[in-house]
MDAnalysis code that builds the backbone (N, CA, C; Angstrom):
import MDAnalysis as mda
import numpy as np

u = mda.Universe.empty(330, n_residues=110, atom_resindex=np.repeat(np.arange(110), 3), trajectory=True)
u.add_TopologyAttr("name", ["N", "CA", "C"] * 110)
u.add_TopologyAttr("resid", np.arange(1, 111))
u.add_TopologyAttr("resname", ["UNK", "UNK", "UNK", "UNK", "UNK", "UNK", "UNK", "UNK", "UNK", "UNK", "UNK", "UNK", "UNK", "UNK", "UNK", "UNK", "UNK", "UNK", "UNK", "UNK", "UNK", "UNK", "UNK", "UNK", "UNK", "UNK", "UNK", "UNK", "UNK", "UNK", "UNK", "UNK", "UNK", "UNK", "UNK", "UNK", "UNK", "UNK", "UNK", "UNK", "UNK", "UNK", "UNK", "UNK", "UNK", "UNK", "UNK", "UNK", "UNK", "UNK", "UNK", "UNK", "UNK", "UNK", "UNK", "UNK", "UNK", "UNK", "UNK", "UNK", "UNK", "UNK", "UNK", "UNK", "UNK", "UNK", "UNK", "UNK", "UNK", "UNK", "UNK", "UNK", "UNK", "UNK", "UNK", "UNK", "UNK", "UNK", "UNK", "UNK", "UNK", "UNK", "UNK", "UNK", "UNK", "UNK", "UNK", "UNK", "UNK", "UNK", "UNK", "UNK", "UNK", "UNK", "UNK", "UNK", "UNK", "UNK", "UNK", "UNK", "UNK", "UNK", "UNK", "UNK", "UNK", "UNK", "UNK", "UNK", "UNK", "UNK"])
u.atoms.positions = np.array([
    [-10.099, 2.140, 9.409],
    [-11.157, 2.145, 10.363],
    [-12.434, 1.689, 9.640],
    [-13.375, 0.840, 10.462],
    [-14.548, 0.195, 9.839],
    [-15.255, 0.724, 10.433],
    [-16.766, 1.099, 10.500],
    [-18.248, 1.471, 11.360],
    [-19.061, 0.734, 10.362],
    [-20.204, 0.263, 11.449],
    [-21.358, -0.116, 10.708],
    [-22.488, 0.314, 11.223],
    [-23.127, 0.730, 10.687],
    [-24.869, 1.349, 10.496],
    [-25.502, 0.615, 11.057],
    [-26.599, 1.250, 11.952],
    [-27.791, 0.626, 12.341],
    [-28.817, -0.667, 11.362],
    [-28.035, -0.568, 9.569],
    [-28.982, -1.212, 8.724],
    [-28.466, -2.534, 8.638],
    [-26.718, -2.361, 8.964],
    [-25.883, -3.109, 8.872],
    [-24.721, -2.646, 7.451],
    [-24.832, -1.773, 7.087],
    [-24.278, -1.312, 5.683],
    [-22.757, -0.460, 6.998],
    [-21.744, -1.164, 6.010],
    [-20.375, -0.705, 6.531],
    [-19.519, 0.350, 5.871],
    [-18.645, 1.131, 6.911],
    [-18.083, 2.184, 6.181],
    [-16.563, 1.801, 6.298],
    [-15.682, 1.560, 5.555],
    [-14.107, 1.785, 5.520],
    [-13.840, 3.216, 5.129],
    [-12.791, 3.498, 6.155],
    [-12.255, 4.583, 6.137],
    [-10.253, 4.982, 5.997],
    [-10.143, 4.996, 4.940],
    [-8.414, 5.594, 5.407],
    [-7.807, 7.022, 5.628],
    [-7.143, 7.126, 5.945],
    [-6.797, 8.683, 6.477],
    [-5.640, 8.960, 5.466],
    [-5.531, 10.420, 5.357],
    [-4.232, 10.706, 4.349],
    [-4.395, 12.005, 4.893],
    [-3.092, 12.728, 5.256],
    [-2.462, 14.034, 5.249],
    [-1.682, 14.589, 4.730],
    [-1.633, 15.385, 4.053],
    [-1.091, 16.058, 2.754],
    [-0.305, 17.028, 3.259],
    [0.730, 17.196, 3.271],
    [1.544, 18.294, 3.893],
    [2.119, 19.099, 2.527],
    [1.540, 19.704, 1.689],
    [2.156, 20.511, 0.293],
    [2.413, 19.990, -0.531],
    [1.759, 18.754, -0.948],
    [2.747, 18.042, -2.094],
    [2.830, 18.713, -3.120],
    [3.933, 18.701, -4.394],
    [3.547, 19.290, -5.630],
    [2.403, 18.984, -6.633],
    [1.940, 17.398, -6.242],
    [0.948, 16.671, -6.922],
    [0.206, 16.237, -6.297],
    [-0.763, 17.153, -5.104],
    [-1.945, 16.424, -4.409],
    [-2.933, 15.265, -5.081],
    [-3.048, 15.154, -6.567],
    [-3.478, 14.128, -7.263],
    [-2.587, 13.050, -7.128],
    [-1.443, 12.902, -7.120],
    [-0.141, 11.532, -7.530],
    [-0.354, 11.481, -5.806],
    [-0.333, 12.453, -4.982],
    [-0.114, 11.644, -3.799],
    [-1.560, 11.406, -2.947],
    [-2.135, 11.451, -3.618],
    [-3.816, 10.635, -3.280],
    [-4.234, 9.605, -3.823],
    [-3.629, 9.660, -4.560],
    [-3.753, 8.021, -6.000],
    [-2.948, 7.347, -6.079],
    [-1.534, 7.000, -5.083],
    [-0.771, 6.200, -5.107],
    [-1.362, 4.886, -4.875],
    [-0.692, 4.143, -5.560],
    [-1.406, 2.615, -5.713],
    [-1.344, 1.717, -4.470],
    [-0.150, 1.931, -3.163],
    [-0.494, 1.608, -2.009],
    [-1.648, 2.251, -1.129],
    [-1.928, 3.474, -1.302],
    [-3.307, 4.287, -0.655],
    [-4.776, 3.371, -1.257],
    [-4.554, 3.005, -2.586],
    [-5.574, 2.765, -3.225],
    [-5.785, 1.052, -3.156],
    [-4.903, 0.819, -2.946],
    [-4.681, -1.288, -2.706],
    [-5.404, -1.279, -1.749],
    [-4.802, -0.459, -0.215],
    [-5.066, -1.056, 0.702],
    [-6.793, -0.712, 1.129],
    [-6.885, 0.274, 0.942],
    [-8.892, 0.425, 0.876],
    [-9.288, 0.009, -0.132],
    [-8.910, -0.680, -1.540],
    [-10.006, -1.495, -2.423],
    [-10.334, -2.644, -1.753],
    [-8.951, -3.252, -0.752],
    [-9.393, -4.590, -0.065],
    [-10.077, -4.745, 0.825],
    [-10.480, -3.436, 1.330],
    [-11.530, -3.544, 2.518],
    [-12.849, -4.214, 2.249],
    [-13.052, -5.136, 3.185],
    [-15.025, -5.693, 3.038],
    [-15.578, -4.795, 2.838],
    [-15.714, -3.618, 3.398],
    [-16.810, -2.419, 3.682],
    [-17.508, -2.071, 2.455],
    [-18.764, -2.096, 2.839],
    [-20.019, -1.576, 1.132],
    [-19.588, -0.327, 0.935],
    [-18.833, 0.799, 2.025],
    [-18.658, 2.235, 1.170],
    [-17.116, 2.282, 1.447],
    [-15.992, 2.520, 0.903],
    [-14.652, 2.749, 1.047],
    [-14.572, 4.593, 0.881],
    [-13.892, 4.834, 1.725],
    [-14.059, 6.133, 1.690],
    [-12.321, 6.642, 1.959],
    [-12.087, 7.355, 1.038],
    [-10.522, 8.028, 1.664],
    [-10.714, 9.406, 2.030],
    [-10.455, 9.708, 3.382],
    [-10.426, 11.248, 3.822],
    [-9.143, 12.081, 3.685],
    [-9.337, 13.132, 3.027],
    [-7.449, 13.583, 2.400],
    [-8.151, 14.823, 3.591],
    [-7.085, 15.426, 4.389],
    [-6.822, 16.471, 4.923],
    [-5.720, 17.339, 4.131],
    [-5.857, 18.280, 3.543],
    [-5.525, 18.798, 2.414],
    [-5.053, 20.565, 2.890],
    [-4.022, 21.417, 2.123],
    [-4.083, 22.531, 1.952],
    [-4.316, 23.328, 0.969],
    [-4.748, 24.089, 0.566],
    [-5.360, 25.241, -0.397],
    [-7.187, 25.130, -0.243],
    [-7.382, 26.296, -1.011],
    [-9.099, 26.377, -0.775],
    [-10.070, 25.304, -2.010],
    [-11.132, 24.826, -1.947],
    [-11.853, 24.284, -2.952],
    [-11.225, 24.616, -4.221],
    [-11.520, 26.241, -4.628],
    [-11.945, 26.747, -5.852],
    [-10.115, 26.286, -6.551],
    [-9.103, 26.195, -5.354],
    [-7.610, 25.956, -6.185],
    [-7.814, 24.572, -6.735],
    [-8.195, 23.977, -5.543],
    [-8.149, 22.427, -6.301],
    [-9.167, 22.075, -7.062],
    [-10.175, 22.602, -7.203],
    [-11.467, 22.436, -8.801],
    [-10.367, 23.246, -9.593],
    [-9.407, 24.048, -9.674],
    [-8.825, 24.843, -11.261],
    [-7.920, 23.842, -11.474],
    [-7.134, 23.305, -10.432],
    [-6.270, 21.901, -10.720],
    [-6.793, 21.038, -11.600],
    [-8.581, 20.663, -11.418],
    [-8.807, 19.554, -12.111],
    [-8.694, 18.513, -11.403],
    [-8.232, 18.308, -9.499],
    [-7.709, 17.266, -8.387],
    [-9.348, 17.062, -8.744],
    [-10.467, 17.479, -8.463],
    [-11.901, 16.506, -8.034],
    [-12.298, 16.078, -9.757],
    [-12.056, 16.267, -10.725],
    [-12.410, 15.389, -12.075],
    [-11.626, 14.379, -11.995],
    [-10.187, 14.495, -11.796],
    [-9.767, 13.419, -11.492],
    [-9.859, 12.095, -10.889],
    [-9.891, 12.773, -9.842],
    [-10.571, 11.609, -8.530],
    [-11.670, 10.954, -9.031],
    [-12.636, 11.822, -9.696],
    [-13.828, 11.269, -10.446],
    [-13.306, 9.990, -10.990],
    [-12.672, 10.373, -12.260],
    [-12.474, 9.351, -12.893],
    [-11.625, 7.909, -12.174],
    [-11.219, 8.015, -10.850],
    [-10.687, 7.059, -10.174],
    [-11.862, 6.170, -9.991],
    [-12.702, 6.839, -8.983],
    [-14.154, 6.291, -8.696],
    [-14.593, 5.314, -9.470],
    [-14.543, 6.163, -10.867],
    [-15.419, 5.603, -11.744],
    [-14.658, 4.664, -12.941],
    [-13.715, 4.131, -12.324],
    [-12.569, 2.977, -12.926],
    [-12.268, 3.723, -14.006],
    [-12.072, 5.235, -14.347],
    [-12.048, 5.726, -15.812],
    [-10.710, 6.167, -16.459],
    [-9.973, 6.466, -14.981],
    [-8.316, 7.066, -15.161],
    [-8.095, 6.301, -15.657],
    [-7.217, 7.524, -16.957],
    [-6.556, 6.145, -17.920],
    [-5.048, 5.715, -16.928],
    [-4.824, 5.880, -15.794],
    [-3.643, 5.953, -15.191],
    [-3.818, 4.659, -13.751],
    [-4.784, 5.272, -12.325],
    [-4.928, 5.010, -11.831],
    [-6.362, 4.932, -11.399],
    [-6.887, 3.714, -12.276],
    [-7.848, 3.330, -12.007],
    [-8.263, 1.850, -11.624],
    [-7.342, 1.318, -11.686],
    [-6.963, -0.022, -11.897],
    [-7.692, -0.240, -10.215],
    [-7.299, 0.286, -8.990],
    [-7.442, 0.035, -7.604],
    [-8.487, 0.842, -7.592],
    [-8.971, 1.708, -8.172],
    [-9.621, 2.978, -7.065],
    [-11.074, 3.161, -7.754],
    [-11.271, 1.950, -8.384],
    [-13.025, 1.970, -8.865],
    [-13.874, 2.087, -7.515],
    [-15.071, 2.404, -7.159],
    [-16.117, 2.703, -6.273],
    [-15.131, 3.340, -4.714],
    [-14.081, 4.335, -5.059],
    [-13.472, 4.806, -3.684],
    [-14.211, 5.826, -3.425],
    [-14.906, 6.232, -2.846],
    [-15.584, 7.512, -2.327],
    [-14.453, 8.714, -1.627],
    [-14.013, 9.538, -2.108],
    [-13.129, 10.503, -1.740],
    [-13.986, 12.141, -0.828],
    [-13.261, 12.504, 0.220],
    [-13.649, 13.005, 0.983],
    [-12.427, 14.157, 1.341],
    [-11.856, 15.577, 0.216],
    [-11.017, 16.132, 0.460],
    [-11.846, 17.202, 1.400],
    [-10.724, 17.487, 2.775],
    [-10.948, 18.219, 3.940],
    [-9.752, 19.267, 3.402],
    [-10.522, 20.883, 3.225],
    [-9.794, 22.054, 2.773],
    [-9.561, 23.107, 3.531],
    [-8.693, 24.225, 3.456],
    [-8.975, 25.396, 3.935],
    [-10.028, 25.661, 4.147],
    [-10.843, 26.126, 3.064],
    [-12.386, 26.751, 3.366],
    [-13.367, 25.918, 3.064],
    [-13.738, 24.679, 2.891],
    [-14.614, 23.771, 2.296],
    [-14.012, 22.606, 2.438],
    [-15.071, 21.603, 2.015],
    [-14.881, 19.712, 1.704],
    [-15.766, 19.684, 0.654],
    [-15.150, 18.952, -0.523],
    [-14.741, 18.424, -1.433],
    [-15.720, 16.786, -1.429],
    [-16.738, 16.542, -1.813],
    [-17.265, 15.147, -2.086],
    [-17.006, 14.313, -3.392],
    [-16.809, 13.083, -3.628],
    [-16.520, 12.458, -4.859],
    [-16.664, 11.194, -4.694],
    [-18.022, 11.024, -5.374],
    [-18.651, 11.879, -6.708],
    [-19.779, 12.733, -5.138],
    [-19.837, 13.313, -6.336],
    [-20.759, 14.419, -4.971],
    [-21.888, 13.541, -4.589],
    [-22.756, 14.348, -3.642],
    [-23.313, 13.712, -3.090],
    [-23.751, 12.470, -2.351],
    [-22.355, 11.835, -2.222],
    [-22.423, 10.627, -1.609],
    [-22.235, 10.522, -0.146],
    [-23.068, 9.166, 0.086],
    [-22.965, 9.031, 1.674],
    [-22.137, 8.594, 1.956],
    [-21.514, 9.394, 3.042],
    [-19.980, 9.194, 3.126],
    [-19.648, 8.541, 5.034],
    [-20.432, 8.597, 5.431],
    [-20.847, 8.600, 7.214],
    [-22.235, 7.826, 7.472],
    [-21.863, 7.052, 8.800],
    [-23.378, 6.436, 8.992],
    [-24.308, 7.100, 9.427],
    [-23.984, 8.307, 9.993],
    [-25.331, 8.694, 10.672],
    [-25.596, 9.977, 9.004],
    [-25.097, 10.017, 7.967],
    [-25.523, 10.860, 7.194],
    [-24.788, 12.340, 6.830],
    [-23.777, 12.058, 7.639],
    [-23.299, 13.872, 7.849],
    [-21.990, 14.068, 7.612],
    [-21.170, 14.838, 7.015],
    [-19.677, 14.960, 7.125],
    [-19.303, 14.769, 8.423],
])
């Protein structure tokens, strides 16, 4: 899904639902998830994971440093596709920004 802003600045969006995996990291970073939104035109690529467990499980995992280092072309693994992906995990009790604070929506808002 694409939207564009009143400025003209565009958002790509892909969807992912996580039904328990053992490796919510391996199955958010698969290299088809990550191909197909690096190729998007859009100035912000954003992947929304709908996810189970609370924040504080997946910060002890280490799932949002990770992702970091996707973002930030740094995984020594899977980074190859997933430089500037803006990640958006939807949790039990919280959402998850990466890298934080980013604009992730046109009008500004989760």
């Amino acid at each position: 899904m694409r939207v564009t802003d009143d400025a003209g600045d565009s958002f790509g969006y892909q969807m992912k639902r996580l039904n328990n995996p053992k490796n919510p990291f391996d199955s958010i970073a698969k290299s088809d998830n990550l191909g197909q939104l690096s190729k998007s035109a859009a100035d912000s690529k954003i992947m929304l994971v709908d996810g189970q467990g609370t924040v504080a499980e997946w910060q002890a995992r280490g799932i949002p440093e990770e992702l970091l280092q996707v973002h930030r072309g740094e995984h020594p693994v899977k980074s190859e596709k997933g430089r500037g992906i803006l990640f958006v995990l939807r949790l039990d009790d919280g959402t998850i920004v990466i890298p934080p604070g980013a604009k992730v929506d046109p009008r500004g808002v989760l």
